[in-house]
N, C-alpha and C positions, 0 to 999 in steps of 0.2 A: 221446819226441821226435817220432816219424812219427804219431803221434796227434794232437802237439800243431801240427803243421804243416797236418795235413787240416781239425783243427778252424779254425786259422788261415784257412785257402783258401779251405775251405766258405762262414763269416763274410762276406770279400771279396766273393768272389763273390754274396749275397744281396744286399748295397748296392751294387755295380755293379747288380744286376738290377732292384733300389728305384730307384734313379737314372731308368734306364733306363725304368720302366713310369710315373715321376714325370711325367719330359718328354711318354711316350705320351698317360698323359691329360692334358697341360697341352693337347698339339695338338688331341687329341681332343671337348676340351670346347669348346672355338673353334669348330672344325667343327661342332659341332651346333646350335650355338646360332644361325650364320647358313644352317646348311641350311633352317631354321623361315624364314628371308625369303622361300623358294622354294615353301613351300605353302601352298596355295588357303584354308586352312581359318584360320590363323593372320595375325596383323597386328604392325604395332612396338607395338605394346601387347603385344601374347603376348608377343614376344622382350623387352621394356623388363621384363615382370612375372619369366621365366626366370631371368634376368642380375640380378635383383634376389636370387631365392631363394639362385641360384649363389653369391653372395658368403656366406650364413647358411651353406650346407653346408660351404664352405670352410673358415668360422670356427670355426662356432660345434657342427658334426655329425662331418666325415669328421676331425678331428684324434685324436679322442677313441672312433669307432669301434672300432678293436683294442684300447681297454679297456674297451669294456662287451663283444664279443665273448669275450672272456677270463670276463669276470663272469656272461656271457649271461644280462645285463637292463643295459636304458641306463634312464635318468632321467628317465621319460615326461613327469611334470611339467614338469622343466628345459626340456628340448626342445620340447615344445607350448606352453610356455610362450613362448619367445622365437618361434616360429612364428608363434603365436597375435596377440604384440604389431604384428606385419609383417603380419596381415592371411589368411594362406597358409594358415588353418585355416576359412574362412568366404566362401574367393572366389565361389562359386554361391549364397551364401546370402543372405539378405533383409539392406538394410543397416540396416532398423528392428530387428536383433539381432543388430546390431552385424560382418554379413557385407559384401562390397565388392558385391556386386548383378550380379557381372557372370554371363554365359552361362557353359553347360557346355563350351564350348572351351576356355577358360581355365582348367577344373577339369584338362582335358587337356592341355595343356603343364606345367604344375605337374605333373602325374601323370609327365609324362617328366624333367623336372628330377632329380625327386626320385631316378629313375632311377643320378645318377650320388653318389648317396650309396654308399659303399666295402660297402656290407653287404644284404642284402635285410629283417633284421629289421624295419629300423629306420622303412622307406619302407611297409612294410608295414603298420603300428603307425600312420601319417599317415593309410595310408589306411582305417584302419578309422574312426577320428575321422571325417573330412572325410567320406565317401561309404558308409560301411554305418551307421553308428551313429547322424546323424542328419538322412539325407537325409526319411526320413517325418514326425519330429519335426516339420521345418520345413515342409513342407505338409500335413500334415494337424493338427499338433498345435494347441492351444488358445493363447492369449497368454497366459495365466499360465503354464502349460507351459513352453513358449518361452524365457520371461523368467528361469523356476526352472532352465532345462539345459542348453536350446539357447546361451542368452549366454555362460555363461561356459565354454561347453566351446569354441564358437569365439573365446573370449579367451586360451582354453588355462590357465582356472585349473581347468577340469574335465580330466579324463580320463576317457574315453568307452569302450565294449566293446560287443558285439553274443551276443545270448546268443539261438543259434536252436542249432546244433548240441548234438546229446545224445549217451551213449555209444553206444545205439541210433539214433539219427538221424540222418547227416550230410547230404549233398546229397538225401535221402527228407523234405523239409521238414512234407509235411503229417503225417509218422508220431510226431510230437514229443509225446511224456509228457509232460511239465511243464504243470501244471493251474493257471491261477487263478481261485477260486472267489469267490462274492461271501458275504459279512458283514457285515450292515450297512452302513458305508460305504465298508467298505474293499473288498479284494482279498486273499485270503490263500493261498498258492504255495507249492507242493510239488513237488519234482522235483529235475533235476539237469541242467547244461549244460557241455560238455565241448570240448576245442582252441577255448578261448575266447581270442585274441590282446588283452592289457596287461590282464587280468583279475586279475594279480598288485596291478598297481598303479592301477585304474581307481576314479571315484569312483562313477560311476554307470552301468549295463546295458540299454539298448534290447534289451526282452525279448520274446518270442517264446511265448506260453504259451495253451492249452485252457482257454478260458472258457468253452465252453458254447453252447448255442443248436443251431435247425433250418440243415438244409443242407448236413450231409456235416460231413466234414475240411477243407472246400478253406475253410467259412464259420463255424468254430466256433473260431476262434485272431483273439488280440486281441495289439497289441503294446503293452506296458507301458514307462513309464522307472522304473527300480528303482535306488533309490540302496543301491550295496554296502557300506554301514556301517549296515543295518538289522537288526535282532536276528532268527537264525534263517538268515542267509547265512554259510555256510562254503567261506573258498577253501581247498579241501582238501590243493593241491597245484599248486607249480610243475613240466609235463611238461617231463623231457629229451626235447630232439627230436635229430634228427643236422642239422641245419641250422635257420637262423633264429634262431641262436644269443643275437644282442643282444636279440630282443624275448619277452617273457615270454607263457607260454603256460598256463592257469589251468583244474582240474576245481572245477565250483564246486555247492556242493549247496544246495539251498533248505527249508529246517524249519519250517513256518509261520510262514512269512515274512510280513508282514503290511504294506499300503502304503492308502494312501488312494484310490479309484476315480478319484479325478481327476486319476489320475496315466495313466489313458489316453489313448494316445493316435490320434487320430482318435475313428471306431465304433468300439464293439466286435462283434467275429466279422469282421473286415475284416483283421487282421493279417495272413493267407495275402497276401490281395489286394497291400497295401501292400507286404510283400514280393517279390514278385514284381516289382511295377513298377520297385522300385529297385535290380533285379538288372542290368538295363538299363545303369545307370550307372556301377555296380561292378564291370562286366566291362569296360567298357569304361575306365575307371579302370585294372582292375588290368593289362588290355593294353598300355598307354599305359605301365606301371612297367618292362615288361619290356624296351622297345625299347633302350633306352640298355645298362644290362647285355649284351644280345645283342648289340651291337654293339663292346663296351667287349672284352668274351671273344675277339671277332675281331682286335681293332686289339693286344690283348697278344697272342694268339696267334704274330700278322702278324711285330709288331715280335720276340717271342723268335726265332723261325725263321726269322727274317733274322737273325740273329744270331751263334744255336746252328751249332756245324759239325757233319756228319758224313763220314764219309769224304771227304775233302777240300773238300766246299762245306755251302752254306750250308741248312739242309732246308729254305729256301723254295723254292730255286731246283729242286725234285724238284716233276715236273708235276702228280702227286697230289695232292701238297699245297698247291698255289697254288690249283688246280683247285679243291680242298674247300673253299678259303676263301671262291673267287668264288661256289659253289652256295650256303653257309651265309649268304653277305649277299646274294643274290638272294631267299632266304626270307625274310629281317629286312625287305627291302626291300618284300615283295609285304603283309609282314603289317601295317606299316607305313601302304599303303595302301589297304587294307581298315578299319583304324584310323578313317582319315580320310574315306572313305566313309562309314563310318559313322558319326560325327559327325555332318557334313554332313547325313547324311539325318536326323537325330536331331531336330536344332538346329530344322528344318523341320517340328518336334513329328509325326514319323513313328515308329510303334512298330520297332525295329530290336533285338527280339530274337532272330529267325533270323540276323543280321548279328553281333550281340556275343554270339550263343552259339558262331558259326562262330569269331571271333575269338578268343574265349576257349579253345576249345578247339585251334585250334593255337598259341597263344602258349604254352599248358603242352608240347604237344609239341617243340615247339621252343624252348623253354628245355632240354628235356633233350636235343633231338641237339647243340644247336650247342655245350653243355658238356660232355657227352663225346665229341664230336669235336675239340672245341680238346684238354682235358684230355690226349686220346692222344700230340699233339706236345709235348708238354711233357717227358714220360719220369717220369724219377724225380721232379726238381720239381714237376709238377704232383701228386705223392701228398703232398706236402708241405703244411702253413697258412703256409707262407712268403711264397707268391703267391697274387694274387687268384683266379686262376682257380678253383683246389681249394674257395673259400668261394662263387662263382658256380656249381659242379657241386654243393653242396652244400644254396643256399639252393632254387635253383631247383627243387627236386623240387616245391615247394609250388607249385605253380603249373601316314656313309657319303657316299658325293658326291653331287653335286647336277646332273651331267653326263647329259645327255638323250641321248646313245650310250650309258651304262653302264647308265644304265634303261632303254632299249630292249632293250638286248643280254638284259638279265633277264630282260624280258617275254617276247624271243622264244624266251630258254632255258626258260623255267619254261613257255608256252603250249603246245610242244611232246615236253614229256616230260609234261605234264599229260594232252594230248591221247591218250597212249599208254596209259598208267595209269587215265582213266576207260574209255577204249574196251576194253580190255583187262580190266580190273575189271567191266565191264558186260554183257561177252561170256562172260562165266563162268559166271552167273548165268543166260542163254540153254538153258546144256547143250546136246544137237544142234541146236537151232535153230541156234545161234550160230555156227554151220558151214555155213550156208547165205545165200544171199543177202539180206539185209533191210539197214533201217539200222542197225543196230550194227555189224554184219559191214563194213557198207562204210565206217563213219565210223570201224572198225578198221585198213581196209586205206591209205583214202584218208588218215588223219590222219597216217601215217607219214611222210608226205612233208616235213609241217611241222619236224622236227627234221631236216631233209636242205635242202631249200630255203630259199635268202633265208639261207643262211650256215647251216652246220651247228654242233649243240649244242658242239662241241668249238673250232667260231670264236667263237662269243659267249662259250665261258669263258675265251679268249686276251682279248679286247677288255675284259671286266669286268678279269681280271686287269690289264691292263694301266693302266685308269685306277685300279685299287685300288692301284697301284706292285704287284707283286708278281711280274711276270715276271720272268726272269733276265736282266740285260744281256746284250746281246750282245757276242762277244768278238772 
């Protein structure tokens, strides 16, 4: 009976909480889509293309989510498929193959859109299609090329993969085994490529492989399109991972594999090269994926602890914790703009890989505080798959308002503990010098001031809290 009454409660209690995170993102998705009116870099064309996508995730993605997560693998086909007919798999690409022709900022609202799909598999799995698998294809590849891969994978009757990672090699790009030799006309490929994302279900592999030639490692790797139904490709194996659950993850091994030479693409010994340049975009792609999630982790976070009571109020209203929400969207918000910076400089065909390497690497750090730091307020629910948060702490390992007081108040929180944290980080590295007068020493003692004047770090986290709602009424 008292079993059958908790299991009762428990139940309850989860669809109040469904209810409750339903309406959060309904709010939530509003919000972001006219925050895009507010920056520099976007136009009603960006927001008209978002609001379009929004309605497909709605339909046709987030219903259906917590049953390929269950399955972990969704129906890459399916999915690219109806993507692919809206256009959403092809937007930076040429529209003589059948892409919408437009600029890389529009690759980047899409990139945030995709954002508010319920799972990280799945938006993941897009962006290998659209931005790692075949951004080279499409500028350097051949027209016949083109016509045989590039079309129908941004029709979405392909499905696409990227085969550069080896069990040996993963971010050590030039160190990759996988050899392909010449044979008369073809190419014949020996090796193994490994955490290859929809390689389960992919048709064909922008490949990554050792052909040979003068000029080191950096000039001896050509990139291939390798259709994965050719005799001598074994996918040996879907990997369990602990997160990224809906999208499938493939060891796949090659046994004199044998393809036609003119399935090169570009030169060959240029595939290092070509890689590289379209790291550029794929960082910046996959920064662009994370903002919504990080943001999404805060807004449940916000709404459960206004909620949840503990000793007689609400755990929002405990200064800690308000306090920890206004620092975690001061980061979302600074990485955000770093984002869009660099863009902007991009767009202006500016090389900006010190920018989206910077990016990139703290979009992964900050996928992981701001998810176990939301996850801590949670308690017991959040060790739960009941709530999003546990599958945002989860997928993220792989990896707001619009008020010019509440980004200010950021700026002047974040430029002031920043200021302490380099000067102090910098001074370390001095040893006794750094005990004595020079510039580090002074730009240690004078930069203290800035977290004390012009409102101290502890007023701008009252002020952000306040226009994030999350101060405590006054009584």
């Amino acid at each position: 009976m008292l079993a059958s009454k908790c299991t009762q409660t428990c139940r309850i209690s989860f669809q109040i909480l469904a209810k409750r995170q339903q309406s959060a993102l309904a709010s939530f998705a509003v919000n972001s889509i006219e925050s895009m009116r507010e920056e520099s870099i976007f136009t009603e064309d960006h927001v008209a293309l978002r609001q379009s996508l929004r309605k497909i995730i709605d339909n046709e993605i987030n219903p259906y989510v917590e049953e390929w997560e269950r399955k972990k693998m969704f129906p890459a086909h399916q999915v690219m498929k109806v993507l692919g007919s809206n256009g959403f798999l092809g937007v930076n690409k040429p529209v003589e193959y059948g892409g919408l022709g437009l600029d890389f900022s529009y690759s980047v609202a899409v990139a945030e859109e995709l954002g508010n799909i319920n799972c990280g598999g799945v938006p993941m799995a897009i962006g290998v299609q659209t931005d790692m698998a075949t951004p080279a294809l499409a500028r350097f590849g051949s027209d016949e090329l083109k016509r045989q891969f590039l079309v129908p994978t941004i029709a979405g009757d392909y499905v696409s993969c990227l085969g550069v990672s080896e069990p040996g090699a993963g971010s050590d790009v030039a160190n990759i085994k996988t050899t392909a030799v010449k044979d008369g006309d073809d190419y014949v490929i020996n090796g193994a490529k490994m955490w290859t994302t929809s390689g389960m279900q992919a048709d064909w592999m922008c490949l990554l492989a050792n052909t040979g030639g003068e000029g080191g490692i950096h000039f001896n790797k050509s990139l291939l399109c390798l259709p994965l139904d050719t005799k001598g490709v074994n996918r040996a194996k879907n990997i369990e991972k602990i997160g990224m659950h809906s999208s499938d993850t493939a060891q796949i091994f090659f046994d004199d594999v044998r393809i036609p030479q003119k399935y090169l693409i570009g030169e060959e010994g240029q595939g290092f090269t070509y890689q590289m340049l379209q790291f550029q975009e794929e960082r910046l792609f996959a920064i662009a994926g994370m903002i919504v999630p990080l943001e999404k982790c805060i807004a449940y976070t916000i709404d459960y602890c206004r909620d949840r009571k503990i000793f007689g109020k609400p755990i929002l209203d405990n200064q800690v914790v308000h306090f920890r929400m206004a620092e975690l969207a001061t980061e979302v918000e600074l990485l955000r703009s770093l984002l869009y910076r660099s863009v902007a400089i991009y767009m202006r065909g500016n090389d900006v890989t010190k920018l989206a390497s910077m990016g990139k690497l703290k979009a992964g750090r900050l996928a992981r505080e701001v998810t176990d730091a939301c996850l801590q307020y949670w308690g017991g629910m959040g060790y739960t798959d009941e709530v999003p948060i546990s599958r945002y702490f989860r997928d993220s390992r792989y990896m707001a308002g619009n008020d010019v007081t509440k980004l200010a108040s950021m700026g002047k929180l974040k430029s002031g503990r920043l200021v302490r944290e380099l000067s102090d980080a910098c001074l370390q590295y001095l040893g006794g010098m750094g005990f004595t007068p020079n510039l580090v020493s002074r730009a240690f003692l004078d930069g203290r001031l800035l977290s004390i004047g012009g409102g101290a770090d502890e007023v701008m986290l009252s002020i952000i809290c306040k226009y994030m709602g999350t101060l405590p009424k006054q009584k």
